[in-house]
C-alpha angles and dihedrals in degrees: 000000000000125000089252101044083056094053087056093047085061109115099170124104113303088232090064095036088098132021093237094061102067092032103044090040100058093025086077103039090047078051088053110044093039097060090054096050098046092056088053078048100046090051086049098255093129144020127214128232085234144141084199117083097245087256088069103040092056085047093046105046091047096049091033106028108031103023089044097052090044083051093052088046089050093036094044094049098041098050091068094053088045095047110021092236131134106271113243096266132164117003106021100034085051089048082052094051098042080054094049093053090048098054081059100059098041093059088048088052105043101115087067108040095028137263095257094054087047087045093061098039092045093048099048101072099054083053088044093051095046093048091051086044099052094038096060083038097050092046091050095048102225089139086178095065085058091089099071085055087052091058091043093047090049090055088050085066096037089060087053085048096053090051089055103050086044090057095040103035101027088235134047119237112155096027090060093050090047087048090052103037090051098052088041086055088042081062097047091047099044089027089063084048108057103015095074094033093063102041085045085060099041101046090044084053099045117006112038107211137075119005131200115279108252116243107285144148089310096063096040091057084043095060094047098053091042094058089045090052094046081050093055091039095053092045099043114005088170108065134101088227100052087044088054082054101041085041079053094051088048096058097042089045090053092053098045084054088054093047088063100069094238092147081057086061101060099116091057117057096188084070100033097053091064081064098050096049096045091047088068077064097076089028085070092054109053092038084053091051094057082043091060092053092045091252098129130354118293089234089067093075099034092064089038087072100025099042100029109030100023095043093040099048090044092051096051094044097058092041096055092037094047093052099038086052097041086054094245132140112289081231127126096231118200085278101052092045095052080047093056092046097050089057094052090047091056094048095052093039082058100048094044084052085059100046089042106041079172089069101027099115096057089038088054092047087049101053099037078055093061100036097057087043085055102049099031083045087057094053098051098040089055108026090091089055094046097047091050135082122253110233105213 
């Protein structure tokens, strides 16, 4: 039987029919309601159940929570187009999620149950996702597409990591920087994927002209120099030398985007918004570097990615993929623009509260506000389009 006769022959429950429609939907709501609530934890409103300091739960459940389950939607969705295998659906992909949301409320619980029993229940779904990943990678024999489970399964070990130093040191310090320098390589790699793939598509379809540069030595020498500089920067963010190499990745990273053609994309959002959010990539970079030389806060960079880079990309994937494998327009509607707005907004409030630590309370409010505008706005707007069946 085809792949897609099978797909009609599902019976199950449309939530659990792909991989992107349970993980993308309360992704986003998880996203929404944990940023709100860090901030009424974080002016002492509220207090956690949690073995984590406050800091590192709201680290950890946004690398680990929201990112992770963004990254199952995207890798579960994606292996079956690699590979031309059945996606995971009902049973199993509902056992994965179950896993996924328990991993949530054990590390929000872990004051209570201990940190060692959170630790194995939150660890086991990353594991969990990068096994199922490789083995239907591995069976379909695309080898190249191995890597991204090399960078899931190293952030499988990074969120055991961060347990550990939690535990040990009271606060993370290098784990956090592992976990965000590894899903800010996992944009650049996917990012440079699908970023000039689909404005290629779009502007040959639409607006004859140039068209992005295909991946080519220069990207190659850009990743790599971007992974060396996220190394430096995790072991020492606070050395002339590392600055020079994350100022150097900067710059590489900003001329790969404009190789790409985004100012050409203007008129399609659905496009535009996968360069606005890689260019807080480079953005990162060159606002670590002055970090690294105590020029600004560290923080600044780090949002800069996380907020910026990390929240905007994730956005735009699930929109695009969300709409493409629910057979809708591949068009940004009001929603989805105000959607992509919010986030922006967010990422830019967060990185100005940083700059300005005098304005930083009505900043932060300001940006938790969008955020959760963004990422709650996301699951209203789609959660018609992910619980229902897709009629073929």
């Amino acid at each position: 039987m085809a792949t897609m006769q099978k797909l009609r022959a599902y019976r199950g429950p449309a939530l659990f029919s792909y991989g992107f429609r349970p993980f993308f939907l309360f992704g986003a709501i998880y996203a929404g309601a944990t940023v709100p609530l860090w901030l009424a934890v974080f002016a002492g409103h509220v207090a956690l159940p949690s073995a984590f300091t406050p800091r590192d739960w709201h680290v950890h459940e946004m690398l680990f929570g929201y990112v992770g389950a963004v990254i199952a939607g995207f890798l579960l969705t994606a292996v079956p187009n690699w590979t031309g295998w059945l996606p995971i659906q009902g049973v199993p992909l509902a056992i994965l999620f179950a896993t996924w949301l328990a991993g949530r409320l054990a590390v929000t619980f872990s004051g209570l149950i201990g940190w060692e029993i959170a630790l194995a229940v939150d660890a086991a779904f990353l594991a969990l996702l990068a096994g199922a990943a490789a083995r239907e990678i591995v069976a379909g024999r695309k080898w190249n597409n191995l890597k991204v489970v090399g960078i899931i399964s190293l952030l499988a070990i990074v969120n055991i990591a961060f347990h550990v130093e939690a535990h040990l040191g009271g606060v993370t310090e290098y784990s956090t920087r592992l976990g965000v320098g590894l899903v800010v390589t996992l944009v650049c790699v996917i990012g440079g994927r699908i970023v000039p793939s689909f404005t290629r598509n779009w502007l040959a379809r639409r607006e004859p002209g140039r068209l992005p540069v295909p991946f080519d030595r220069f990207d190659a020498i850009t990743m790599v120099v971007g992974v060396c500089a996220m190394i430096a920067w995790v072991a020492a963010p606070s050395n002339r030398f590392v600055a020079a190499v994350l100022g150097g990745a900067g710059l590489l990273h900003l001329v790969r985007l404009a190789r790409w053609a985004g100012h050409r994309t203007v008129s399609d959002r659905l496009v535009l918004i996968l360069h606005v959010a890689y260019a807080f990539v480079p953005a990162g970079f060159l606002l670590a570097a002055l970090a690294a030389v105590d020029l600004v806060a560290p923080s600044v960079g780090i949002h800069a990615w996380t907020g910026g880079a990390i929240g905007s990309m994730t956005i735009a994937v699930m929109t695009r993929a969300s709409l493409g494998h629910t057979g809708q327009a591949l068009s940004a509607s009001v929603a989805t623009q105000l959607v992509y707005a919010s986030i922006v907004v967010a990422a830019l409030a967060r990185i100005c509260a940083a700059l300005e630590p005098s304005h930083a309370i009505p900043l932060l409010m300001v940006a938790g506000v969008a955020w959760a505008g963004a990422f709650l706005g996301f699951a209203v707007v789609y959660a018609p389009l992910l619980c229902r069946a897709r009629k073929f």
